[in-house]
C-alpha positions as CSV (number, residue, x, y, z in Angstrom):
1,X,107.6,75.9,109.1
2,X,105.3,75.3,106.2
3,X,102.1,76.8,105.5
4,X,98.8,75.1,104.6
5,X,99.6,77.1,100.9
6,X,102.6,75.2,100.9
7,X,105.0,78.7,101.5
8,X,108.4,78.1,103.9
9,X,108.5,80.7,106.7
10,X,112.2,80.8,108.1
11,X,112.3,81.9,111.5
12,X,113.1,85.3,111.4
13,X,110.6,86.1,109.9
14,X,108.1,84.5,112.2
15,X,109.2,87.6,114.9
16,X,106.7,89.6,116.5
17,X,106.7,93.5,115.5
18,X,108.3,95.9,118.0
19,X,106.7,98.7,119.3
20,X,107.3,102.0,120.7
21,X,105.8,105.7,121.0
22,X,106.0,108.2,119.2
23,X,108.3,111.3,120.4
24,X,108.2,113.4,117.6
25,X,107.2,113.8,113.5
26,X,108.3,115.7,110.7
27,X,106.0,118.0,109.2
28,X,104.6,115.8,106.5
29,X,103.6,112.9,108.7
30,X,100.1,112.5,108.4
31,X,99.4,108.4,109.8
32,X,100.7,109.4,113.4
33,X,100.4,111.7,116.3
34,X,103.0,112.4,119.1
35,X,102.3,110.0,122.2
36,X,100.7,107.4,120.0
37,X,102.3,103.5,120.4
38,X,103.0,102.2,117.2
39,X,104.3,99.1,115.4
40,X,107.1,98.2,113.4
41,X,109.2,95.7,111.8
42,X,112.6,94.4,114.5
43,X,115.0,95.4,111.6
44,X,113.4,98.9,110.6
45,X,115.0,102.3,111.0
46,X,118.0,103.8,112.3
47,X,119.1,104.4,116.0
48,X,120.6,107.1,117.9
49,X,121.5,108.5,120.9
50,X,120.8,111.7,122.0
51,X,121.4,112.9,125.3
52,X,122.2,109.1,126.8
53,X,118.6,108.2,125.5
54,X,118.5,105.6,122.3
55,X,115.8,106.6,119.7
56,X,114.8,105.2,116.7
57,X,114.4,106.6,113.8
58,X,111.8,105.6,111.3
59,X,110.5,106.1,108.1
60,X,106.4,106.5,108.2
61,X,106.0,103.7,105.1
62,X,107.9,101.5,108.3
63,X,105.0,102.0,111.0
64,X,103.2,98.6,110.8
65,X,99.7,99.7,112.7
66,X,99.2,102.1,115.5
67,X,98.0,100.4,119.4
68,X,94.9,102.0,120.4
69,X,94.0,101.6,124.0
């Protein structure tokens, strides 16, 4: 698709952000409290699995914006 400034977005990256909550921080984390939804990029972070439950892992500089209610 091209844009009225004449740029070519591919489709990928025409993807709406994920989003998930927040389970837990590191002690340096300033942008983001436990519990809080925020949003992020499709291709961002690292997943695990602990316990049978898939996390991801992210850097703060990743979280897009944080969903307020």
């Amino acid at each position: 698709e091209k844009t009225q400034g004449g740029l070519y977005i591919p489709d990928a990256a025409k993807e709406k952000p994920q989003k998930g909550k927040v389970e837990g921080i590191g002690d340096e984390v300033k942008s983001v409290k436990v519990g809080e939804v925020v949003l992020f990029d499709k291709y961002s972070g690292s997943k695990i699995t602990m316990e049978g439950t898939e996390y991801l892992i992210l850097k703060e500089e990743d979280i897009l914006g944080v969903l307020t209610a």
